[in-house]
N, C-alpha and C positions, 0 to 999 in steps of 0.2 A: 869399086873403081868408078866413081862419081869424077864426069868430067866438069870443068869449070870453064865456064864459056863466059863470056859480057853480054849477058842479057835486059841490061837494064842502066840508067843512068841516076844518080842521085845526085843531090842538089839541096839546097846550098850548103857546101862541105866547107870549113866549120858551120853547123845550124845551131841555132837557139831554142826552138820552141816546136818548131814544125820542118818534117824534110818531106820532100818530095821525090816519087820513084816514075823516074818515064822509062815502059817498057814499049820496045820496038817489032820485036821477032815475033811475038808469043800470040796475038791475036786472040781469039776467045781458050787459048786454053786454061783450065783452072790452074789458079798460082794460091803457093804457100810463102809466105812472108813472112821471115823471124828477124829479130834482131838480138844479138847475142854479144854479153858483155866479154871484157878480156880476161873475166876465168874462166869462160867458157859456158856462161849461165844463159840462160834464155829469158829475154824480159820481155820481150813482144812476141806474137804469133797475129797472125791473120788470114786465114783462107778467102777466095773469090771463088765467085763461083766460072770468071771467066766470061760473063753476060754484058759487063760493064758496057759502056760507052766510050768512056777515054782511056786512055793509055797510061795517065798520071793519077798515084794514087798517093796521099796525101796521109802521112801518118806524127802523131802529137807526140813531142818527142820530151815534150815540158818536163813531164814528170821523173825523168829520167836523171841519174844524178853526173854531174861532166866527168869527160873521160870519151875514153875511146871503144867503139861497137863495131861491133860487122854486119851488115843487112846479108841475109840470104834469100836470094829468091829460087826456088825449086818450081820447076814445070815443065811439061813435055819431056820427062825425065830427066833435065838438066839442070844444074844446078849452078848459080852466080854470086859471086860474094862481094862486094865491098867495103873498106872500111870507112867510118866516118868519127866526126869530131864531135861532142854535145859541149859547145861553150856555155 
């Protein structure tokens, strides 16, 4: 029973090449980041370790084929989804 809370904002939805994720709440805790296409596949993964310096983290989305993903962000046991667009 994974709650889904708005922990995060992403940008610029439609992206081309690169999107960006500003996280607000989470402060140094370690974050999991996937992104997950619309069968359900996982084509990104990224752990931190939560040590960072900013809040924006910055993921190359190039290689990715268009269509539509979900970013998840998992941390402090909570877990945030959104979708976006890969023009």
């Amino acid at each position: 029973q994974s709650q889904s809370t708005q922990l995060f904002s992403l940008y610029p939805n439609p992206a081309n090449d690169v999107i960006s994720i500003e996280t607000s709440e989470i402060g140094n805790s370690v974050k999991r980041y996937t992104i997950v296409n619309m069968l359900g596949q996982v084509v990104f993964v990224r752990t931190n370790s939560g040590f960072n310096s900013s809040n924006v983290e910055q993921f190359d989305i190039n290689e990715l084929p268009k269509g539509v993903y979900i970013v998840e962000l998992f941390a402090d046991g909570k877990r945030s989804a959104q979708k976006f667009t890969k023009n």
